[in-house]
Jmol script that loads the backbone (N, CA, C; Angstrom):
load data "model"
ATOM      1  N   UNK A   1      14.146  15.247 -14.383  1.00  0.00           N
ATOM      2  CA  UNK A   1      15.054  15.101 -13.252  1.00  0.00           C
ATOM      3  C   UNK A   1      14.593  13.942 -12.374  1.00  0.00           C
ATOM      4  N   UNK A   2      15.433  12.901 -12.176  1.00  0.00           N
ATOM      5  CA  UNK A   2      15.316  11.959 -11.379  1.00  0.00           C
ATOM      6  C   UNK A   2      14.901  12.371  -9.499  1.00  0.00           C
ATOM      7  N   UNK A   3      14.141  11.725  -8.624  1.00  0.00           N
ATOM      8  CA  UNK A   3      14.276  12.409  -7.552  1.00  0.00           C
ATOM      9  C   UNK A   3      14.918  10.907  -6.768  1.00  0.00           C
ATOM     10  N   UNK A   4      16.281  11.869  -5.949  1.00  0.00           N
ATOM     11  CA  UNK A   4      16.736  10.524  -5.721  1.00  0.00           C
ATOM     12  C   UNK A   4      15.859  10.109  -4.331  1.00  0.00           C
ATOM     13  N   UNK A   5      16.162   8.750  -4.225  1.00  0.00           N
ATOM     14  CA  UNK A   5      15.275   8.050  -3.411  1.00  0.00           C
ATOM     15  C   UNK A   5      15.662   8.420  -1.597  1.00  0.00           C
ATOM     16  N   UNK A   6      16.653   8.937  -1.787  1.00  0.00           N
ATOM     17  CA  UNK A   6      16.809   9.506   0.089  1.00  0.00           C
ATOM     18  C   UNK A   6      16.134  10.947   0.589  1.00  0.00           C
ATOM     19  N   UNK A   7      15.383  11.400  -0.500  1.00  0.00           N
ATOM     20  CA  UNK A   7      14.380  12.867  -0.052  1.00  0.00           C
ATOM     21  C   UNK A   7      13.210  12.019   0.155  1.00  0.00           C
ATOM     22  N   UNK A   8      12.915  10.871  -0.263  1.00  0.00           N
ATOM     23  CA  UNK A   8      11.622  10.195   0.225  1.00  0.00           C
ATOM     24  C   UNK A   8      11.475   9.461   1.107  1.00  0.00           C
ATOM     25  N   UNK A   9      10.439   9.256   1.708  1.00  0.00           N
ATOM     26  CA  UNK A   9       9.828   8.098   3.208  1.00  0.00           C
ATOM     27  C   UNK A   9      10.549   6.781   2.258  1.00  0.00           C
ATOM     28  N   UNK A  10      10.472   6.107   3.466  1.00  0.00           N
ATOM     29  CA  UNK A  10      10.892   4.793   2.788  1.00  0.00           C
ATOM     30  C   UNK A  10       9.760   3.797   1.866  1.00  0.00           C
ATOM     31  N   UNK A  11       9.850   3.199   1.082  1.00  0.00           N
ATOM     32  CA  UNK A  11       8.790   2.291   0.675  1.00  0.00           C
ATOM     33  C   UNK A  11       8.547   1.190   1.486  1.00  0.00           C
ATOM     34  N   UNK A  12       7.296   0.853   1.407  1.00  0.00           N
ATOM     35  CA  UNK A  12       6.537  -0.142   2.209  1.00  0.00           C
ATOM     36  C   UNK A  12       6.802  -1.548   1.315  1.00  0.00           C
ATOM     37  N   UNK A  13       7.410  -2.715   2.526  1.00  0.00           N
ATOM     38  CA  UNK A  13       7.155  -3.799   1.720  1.00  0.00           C
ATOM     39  C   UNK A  13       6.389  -4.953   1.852  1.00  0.00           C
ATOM     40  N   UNK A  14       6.120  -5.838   1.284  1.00  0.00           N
ATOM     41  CA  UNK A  14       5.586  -7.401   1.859  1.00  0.00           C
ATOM     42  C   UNK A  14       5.978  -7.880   2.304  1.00  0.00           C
ATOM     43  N   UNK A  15       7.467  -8.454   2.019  1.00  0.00           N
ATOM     44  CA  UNK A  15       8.417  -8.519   3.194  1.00  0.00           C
ATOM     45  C   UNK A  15       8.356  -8.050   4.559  1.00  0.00           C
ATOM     46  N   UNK A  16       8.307  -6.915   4.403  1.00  0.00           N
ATOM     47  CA  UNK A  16       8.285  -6.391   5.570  1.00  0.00           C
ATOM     48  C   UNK A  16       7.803  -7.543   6.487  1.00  0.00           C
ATOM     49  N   UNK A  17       6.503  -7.812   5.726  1.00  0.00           N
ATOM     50  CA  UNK A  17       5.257  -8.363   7.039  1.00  0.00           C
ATOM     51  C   UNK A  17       5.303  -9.951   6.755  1.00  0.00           C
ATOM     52  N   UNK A  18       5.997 -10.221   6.392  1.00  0.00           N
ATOM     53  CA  UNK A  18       6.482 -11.767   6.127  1.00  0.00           C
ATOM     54  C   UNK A  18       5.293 -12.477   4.835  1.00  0.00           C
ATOM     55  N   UNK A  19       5.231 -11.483   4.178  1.00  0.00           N
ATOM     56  CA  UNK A  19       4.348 -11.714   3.332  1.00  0.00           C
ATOM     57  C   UNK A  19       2.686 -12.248   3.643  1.00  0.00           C
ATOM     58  N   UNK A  20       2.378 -11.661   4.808  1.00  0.00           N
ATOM     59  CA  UNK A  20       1.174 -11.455   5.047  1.00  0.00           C
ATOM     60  C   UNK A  20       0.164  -9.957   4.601  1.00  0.00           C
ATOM     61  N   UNK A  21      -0.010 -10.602   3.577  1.00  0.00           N
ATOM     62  CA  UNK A  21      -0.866  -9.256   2.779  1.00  0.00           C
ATOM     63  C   UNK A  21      -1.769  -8.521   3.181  1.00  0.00           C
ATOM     64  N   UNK A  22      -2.705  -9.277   3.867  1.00  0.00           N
ATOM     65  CA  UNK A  22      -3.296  -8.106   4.971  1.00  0.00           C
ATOM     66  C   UNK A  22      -2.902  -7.394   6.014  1.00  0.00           C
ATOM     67  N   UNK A  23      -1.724  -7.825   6.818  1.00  0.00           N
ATOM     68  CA  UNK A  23      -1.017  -6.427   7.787  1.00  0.00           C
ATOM     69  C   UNK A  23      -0.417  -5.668   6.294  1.00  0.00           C
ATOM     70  N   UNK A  24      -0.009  -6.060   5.572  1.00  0.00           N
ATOM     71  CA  UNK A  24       0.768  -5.320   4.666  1.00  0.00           C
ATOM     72  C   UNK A  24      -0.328  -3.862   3.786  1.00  0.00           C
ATOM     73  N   UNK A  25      -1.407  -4.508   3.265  1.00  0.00           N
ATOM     74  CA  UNK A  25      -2.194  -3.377   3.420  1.00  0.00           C
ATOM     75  C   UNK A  25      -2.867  -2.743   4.212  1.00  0.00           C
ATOM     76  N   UNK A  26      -2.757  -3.293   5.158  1.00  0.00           N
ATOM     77  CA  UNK A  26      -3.460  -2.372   6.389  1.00  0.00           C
ATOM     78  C   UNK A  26      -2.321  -1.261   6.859  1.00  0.00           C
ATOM     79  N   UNK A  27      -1.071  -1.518   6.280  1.00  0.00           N
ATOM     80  CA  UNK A  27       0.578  -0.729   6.892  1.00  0.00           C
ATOM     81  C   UNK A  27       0.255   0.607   5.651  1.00  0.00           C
ATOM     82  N   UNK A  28      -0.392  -0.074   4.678  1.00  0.00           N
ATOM     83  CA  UNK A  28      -0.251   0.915   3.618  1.00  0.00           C
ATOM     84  C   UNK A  28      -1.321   2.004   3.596  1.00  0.00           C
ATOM     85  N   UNK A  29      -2.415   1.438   3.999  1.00  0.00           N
ATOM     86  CA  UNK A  29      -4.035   2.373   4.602  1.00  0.00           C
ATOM     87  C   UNK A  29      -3.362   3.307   5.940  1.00  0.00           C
ATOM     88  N   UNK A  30      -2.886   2.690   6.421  1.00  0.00           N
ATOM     89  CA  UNK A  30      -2.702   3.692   7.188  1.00  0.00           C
ATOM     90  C   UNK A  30      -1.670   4.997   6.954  1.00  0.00           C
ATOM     91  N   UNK A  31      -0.650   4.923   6.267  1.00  0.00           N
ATOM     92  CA  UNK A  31       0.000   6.025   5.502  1.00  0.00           C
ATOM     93  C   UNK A  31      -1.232   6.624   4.407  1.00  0.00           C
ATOM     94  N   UNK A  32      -1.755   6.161   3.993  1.00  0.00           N
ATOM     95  CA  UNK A  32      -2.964   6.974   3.015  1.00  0.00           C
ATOM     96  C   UNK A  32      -3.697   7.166   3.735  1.00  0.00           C
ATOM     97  N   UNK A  33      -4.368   7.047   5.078  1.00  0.00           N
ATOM     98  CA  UNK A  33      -4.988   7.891   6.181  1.00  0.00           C
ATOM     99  C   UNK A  33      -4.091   8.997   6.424  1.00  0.00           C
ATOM    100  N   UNK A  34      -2.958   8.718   7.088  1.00  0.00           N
ATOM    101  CA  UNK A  34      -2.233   9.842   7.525  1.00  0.00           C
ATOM    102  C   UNK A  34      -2.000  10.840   6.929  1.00  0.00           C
ATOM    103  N   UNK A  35      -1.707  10.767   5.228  1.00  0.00           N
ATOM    104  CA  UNK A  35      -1.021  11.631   4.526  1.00  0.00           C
ATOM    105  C   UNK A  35      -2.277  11.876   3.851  1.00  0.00           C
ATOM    106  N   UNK A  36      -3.423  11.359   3.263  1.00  0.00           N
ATOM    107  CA  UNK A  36      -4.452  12.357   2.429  1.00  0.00           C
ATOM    108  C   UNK A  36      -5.770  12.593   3.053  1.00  0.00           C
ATOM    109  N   UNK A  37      -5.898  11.348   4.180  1.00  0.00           N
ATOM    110  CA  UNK A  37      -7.303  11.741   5.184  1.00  0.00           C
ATOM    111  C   UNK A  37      -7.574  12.761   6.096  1.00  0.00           C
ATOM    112  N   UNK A  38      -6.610  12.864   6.978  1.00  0.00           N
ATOM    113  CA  UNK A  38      -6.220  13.146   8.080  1.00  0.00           C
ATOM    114  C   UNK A  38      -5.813  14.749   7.532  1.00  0.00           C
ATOM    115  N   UNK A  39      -4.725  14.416   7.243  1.00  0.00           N
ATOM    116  CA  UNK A  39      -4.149  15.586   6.159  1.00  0.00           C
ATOM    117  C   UNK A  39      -5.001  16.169   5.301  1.00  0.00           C
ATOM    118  N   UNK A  40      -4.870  16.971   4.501  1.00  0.00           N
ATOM    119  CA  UNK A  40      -5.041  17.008   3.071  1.00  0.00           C
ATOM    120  C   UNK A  40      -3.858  17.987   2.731  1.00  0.00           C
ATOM    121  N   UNK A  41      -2.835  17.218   1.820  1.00  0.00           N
ATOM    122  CA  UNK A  41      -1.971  17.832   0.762  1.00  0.00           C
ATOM    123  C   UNK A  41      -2.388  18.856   0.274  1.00  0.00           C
ATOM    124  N   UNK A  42      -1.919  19.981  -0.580  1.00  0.00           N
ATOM    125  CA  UNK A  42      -1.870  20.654  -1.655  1.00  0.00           C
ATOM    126  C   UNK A  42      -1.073  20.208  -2.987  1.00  0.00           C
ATOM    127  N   UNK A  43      -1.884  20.659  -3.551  1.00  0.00           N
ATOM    128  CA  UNK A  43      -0.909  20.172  -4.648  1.00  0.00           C
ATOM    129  C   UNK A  43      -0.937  22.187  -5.340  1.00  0.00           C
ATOM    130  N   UNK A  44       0.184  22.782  -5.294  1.00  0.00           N
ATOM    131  CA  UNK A  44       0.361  23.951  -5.278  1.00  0.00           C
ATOM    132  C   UNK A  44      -0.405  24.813  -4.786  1.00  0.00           C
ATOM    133  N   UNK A  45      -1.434  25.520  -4.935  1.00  0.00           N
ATOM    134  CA  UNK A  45      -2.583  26.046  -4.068  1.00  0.00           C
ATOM    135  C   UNK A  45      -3.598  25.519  -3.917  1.00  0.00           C
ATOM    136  N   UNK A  46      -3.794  24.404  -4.514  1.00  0.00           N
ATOM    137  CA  UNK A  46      -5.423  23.478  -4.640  1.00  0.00           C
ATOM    138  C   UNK A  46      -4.820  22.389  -3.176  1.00  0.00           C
ATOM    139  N   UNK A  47      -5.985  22.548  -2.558  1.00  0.00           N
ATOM    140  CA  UNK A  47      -5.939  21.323  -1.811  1.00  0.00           C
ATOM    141  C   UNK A  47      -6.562  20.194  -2.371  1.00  0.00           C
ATOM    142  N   UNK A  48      -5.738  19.328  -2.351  1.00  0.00           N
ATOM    143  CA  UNK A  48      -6.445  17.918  -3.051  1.00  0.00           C
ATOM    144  C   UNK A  48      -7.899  16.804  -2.018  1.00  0.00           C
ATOM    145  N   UNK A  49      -8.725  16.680  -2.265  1.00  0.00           N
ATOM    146  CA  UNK A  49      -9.672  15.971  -2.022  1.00  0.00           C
ATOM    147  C   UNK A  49      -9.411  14.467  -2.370  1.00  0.00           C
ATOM    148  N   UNK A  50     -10.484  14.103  -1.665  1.00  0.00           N
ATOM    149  CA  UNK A  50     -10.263  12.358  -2.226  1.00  0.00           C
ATOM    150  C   UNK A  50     -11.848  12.102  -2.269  1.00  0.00           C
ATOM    151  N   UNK A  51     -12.158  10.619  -2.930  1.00  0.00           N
ATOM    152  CA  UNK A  51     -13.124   9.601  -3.135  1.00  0.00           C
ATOM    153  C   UNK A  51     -13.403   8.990  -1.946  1.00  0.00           C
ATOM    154  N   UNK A  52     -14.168   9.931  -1.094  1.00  0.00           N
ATOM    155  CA  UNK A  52     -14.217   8.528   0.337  1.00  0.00           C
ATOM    156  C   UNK A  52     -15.218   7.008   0.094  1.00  0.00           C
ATOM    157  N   UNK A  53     -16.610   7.726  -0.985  1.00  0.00           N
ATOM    158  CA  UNK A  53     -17.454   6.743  -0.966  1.00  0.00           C
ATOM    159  C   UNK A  53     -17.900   6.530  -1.877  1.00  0.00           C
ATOM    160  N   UNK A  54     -18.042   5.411  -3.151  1.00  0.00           N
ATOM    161  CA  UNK A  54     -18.510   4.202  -2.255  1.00  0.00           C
ATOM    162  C   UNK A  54     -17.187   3.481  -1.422  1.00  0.00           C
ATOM    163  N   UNK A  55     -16.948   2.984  -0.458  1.00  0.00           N
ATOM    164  CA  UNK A  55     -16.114   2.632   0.221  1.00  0.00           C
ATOM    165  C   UNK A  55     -15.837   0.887  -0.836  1.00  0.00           C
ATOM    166  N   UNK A  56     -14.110   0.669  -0.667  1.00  0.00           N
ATOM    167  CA  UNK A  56     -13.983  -0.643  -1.388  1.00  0.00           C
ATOM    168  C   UNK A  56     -13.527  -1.678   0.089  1.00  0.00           C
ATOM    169  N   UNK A  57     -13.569  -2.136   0.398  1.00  0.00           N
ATOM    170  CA  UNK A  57     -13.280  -3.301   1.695  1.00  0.00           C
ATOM    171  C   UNK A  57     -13.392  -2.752   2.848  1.00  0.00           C
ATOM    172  N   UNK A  58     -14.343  -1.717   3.026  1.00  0.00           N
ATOM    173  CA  UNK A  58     -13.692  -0.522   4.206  1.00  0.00           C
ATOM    174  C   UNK A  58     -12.583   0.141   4.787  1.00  0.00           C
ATOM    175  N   UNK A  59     -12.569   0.440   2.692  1.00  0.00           N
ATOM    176  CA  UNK A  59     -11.740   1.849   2.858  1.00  0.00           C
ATOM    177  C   UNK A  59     -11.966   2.718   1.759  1.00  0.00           C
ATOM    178  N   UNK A  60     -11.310   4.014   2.014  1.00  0.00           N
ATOM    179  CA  UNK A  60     -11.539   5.362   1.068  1.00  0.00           C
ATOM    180  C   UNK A  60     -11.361   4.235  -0.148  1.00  0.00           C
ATOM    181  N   UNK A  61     -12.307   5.386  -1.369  1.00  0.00           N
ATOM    182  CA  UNK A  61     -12.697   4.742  -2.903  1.00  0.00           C
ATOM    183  C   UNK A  61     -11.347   5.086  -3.517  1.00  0.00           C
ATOM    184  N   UNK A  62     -10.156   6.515  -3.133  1.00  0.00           N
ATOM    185  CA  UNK A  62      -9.308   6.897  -3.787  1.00  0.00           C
ATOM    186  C   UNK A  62      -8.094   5.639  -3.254  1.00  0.00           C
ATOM    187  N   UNK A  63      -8.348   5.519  -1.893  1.00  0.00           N
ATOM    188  CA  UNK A  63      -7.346   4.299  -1.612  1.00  0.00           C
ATOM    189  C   UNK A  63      -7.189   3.044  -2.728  1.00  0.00           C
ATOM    190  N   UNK A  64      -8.394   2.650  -3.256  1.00  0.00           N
ATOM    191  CA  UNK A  64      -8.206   1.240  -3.968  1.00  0.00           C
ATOM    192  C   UNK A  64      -7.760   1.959  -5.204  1.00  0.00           C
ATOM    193  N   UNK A  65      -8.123   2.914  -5.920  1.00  0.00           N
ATOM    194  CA  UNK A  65      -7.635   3.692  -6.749  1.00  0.00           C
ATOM    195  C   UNK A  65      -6.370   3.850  -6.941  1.00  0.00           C
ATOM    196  N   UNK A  66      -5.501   3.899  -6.174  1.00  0.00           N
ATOM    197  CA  UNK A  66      -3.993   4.511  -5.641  1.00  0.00           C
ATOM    198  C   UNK A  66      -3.335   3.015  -5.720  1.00  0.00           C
ATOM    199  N   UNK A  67      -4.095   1.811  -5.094  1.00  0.00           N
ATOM    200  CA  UNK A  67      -3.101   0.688  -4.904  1.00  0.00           C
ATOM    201  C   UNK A  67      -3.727  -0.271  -5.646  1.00  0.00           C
ATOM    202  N   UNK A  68      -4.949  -0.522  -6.480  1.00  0.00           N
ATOM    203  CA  UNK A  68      -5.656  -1.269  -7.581  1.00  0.00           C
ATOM    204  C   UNK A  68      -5.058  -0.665  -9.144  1.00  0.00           C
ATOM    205  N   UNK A  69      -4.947  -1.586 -10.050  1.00  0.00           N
ATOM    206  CA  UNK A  69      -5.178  -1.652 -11.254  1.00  0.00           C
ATOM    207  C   UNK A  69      -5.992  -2.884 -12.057  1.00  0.00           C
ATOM    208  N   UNK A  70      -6.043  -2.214 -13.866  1.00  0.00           N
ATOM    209  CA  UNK A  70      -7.013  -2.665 -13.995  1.00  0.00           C
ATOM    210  C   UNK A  70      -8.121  -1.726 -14.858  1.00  0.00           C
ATOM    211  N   UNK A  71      -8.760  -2.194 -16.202  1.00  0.00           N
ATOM    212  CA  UNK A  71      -9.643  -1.236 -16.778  1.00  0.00           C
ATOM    213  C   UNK A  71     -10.728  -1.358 -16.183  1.00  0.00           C
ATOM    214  N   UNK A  72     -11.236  -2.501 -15.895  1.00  0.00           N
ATOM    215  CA  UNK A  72     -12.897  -3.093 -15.426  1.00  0.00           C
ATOM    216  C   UNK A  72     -12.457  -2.820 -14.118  1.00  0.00           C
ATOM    217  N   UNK A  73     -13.876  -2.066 -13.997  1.00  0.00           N
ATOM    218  CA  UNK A  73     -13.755  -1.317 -11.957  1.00  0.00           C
ATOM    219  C   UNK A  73     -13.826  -2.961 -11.144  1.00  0.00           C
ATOM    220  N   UNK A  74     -14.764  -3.709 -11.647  1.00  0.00           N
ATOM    221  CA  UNK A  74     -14.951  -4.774 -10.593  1.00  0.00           C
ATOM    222  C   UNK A  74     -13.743  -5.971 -10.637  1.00  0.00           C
ATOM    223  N   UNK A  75     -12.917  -5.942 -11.337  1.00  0.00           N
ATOM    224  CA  UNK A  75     -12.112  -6.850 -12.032  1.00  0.00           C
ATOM    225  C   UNK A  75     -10.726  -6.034 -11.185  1.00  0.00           C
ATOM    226  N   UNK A  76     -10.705  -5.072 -10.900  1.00  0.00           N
ATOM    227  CA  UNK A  76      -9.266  -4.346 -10.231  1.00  0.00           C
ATOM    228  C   UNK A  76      -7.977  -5.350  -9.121  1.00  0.00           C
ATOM    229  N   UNK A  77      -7.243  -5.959  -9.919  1.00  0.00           N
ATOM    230  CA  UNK A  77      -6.113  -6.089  -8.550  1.00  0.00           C
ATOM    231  C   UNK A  77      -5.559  -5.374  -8.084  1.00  0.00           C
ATOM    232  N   UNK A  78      -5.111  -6.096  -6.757  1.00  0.00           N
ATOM    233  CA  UNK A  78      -3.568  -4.758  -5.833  1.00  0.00           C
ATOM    234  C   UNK A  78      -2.493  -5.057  -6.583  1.00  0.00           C
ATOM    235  N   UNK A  79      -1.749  -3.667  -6.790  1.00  0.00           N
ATOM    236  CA  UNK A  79      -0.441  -3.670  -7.944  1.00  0.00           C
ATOM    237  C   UNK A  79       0.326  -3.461  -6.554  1.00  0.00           C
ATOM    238  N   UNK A  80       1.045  -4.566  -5.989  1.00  0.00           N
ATOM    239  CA  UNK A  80       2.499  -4.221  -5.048  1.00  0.00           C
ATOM    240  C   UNK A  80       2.811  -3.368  -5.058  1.00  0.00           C
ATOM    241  N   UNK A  81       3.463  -2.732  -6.412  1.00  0.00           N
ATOM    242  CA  UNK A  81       4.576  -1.163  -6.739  1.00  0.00           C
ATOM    243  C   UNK A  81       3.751  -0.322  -6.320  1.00  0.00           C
ATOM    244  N   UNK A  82       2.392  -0.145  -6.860  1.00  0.00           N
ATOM    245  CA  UNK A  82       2.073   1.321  -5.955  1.00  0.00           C
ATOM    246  C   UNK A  82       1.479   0.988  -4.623  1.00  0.00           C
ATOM    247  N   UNK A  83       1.603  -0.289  -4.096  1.00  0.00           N
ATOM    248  CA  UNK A  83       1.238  -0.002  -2.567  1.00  0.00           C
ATOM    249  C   UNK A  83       2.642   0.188  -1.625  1.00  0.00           C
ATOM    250  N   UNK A  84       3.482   0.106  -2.620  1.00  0.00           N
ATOM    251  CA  UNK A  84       4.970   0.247  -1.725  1.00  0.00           C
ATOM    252  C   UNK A  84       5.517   1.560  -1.634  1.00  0.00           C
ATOM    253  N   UNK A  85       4.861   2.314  -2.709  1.00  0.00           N
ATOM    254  CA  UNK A  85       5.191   3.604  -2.881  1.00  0.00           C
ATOM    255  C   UNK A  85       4.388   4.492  -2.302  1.00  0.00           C
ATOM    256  N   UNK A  86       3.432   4.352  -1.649  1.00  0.00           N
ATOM    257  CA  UNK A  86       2.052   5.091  -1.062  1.00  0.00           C
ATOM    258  C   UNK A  86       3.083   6.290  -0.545  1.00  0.00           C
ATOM    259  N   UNK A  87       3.902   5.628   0.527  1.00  0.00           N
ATOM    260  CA  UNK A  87       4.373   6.998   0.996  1.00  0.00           C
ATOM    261  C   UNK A  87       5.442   8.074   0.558  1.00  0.00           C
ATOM    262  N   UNK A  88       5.328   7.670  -1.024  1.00  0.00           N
ATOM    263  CA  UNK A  88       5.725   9.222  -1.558  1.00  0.00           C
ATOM    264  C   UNK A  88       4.796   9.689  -2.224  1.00  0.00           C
ATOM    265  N   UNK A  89       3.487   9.337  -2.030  1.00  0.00           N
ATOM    266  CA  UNK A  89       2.507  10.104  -2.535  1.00  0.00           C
ATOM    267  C   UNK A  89       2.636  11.221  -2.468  1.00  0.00           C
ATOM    268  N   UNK A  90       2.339  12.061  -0.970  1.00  0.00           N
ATOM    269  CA  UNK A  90       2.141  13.353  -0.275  1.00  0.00           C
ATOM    270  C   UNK A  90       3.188  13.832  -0.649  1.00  0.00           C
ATOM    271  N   UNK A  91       4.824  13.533  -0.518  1.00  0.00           N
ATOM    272  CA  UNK A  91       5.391  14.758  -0.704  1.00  0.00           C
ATOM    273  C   UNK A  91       6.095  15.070  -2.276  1.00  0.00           C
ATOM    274  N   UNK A  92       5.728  13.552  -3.247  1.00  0.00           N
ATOM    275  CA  UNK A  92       5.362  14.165  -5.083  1.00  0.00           C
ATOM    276  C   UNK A  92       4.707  14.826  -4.899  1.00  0.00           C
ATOM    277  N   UNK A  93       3.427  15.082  -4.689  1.00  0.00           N
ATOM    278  CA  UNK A  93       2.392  15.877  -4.718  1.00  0.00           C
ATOM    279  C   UNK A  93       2.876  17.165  -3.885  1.00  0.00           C
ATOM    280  N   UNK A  94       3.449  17.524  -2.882  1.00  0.00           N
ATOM    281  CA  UNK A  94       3.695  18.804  -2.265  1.00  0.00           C
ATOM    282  C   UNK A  94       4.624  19.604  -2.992  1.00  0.00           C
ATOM    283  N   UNK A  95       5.717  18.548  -3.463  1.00  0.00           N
ATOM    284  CA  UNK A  95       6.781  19.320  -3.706  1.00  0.00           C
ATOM    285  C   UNK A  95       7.636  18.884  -5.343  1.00  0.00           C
ATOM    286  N   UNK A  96       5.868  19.179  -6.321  1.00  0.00           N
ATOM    287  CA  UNK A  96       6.425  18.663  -7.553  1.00  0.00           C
ATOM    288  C   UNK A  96       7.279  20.127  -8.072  1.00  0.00           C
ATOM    289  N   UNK A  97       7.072  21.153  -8.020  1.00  0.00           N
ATOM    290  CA  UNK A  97       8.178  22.069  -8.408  1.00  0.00           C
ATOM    291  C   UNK A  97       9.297  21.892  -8.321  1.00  0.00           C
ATOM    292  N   UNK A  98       9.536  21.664  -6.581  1.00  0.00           N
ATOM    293  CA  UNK A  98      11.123  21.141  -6.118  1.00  0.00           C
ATOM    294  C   UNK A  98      11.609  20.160  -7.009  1.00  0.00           C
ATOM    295  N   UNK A  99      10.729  19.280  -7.233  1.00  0.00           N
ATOM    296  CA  UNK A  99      11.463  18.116  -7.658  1.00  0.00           C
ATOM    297  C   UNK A  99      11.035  17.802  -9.579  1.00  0.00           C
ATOM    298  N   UNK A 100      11.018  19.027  -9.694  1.00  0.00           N
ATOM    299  CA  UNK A 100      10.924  19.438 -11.070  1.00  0.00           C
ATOM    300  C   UNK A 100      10.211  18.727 -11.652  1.00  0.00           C
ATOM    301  N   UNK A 101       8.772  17.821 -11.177  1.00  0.00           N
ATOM    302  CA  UNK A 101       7.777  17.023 -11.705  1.00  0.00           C
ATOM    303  C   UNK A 101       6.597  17.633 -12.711  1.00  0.00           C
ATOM    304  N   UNK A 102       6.524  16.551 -13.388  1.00  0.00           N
ATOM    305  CA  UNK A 102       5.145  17.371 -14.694  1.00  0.00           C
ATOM    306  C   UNK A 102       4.554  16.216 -14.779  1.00  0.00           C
ATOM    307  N   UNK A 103       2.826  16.724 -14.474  1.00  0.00           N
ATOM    308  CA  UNK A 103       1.606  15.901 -14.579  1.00  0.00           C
ATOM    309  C   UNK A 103       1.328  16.208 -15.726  1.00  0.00           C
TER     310      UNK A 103
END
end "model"
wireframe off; spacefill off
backbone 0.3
color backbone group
């Protein structure tokens, strides 16, 4: 089942920030503060944890995780698509039943 895109936060863009990539990830750290730091999700009865340390630019280890790809850890770029999507992290993860999701 498709989840259509108006049950979700909006995506974050580069645009947005006139293509200044550092407000742009700093727009995106801060929704992954809000929603898994600050917070912590469930993901059905498990509360989900994160990777705070070793820290990557000074930030959580799960953050570069979430918006890096890449096989070689030291070799990792930022993939745009999942830093635009950060903020449907939390509520895939809350409400994968609803939205009939399979990990």
């Amino acid at each position: 089942m498709a989840i259509h895109s108006n049950l979700l936060p909006s995506k974050i863009y580069l645009q947005d920030y006139s293509g200044d990539y550092t407000r742009f990830i700093d727009a995106v750290y801060k929704v992954f503060e809000k929603d898994f730091v600050k917070y912590h999700p469930y993901f059905g009865k498990y509360r989900l944890g994160l990777k705070y340390h070793p820290k990557f630019q000074d930030r959580a280890y799960t953050f570069y995780h979430m918006t890096h790809k890449g096989d070689i850890e030291s070799e990792r770029i930022p993939d745009l698509r999942r830093c635009e999507c950060m903020p449907w992290g939390k509520p895939t993860v809350e409400k994968t039943r609803e939205y009939s999701l399979k990990f």
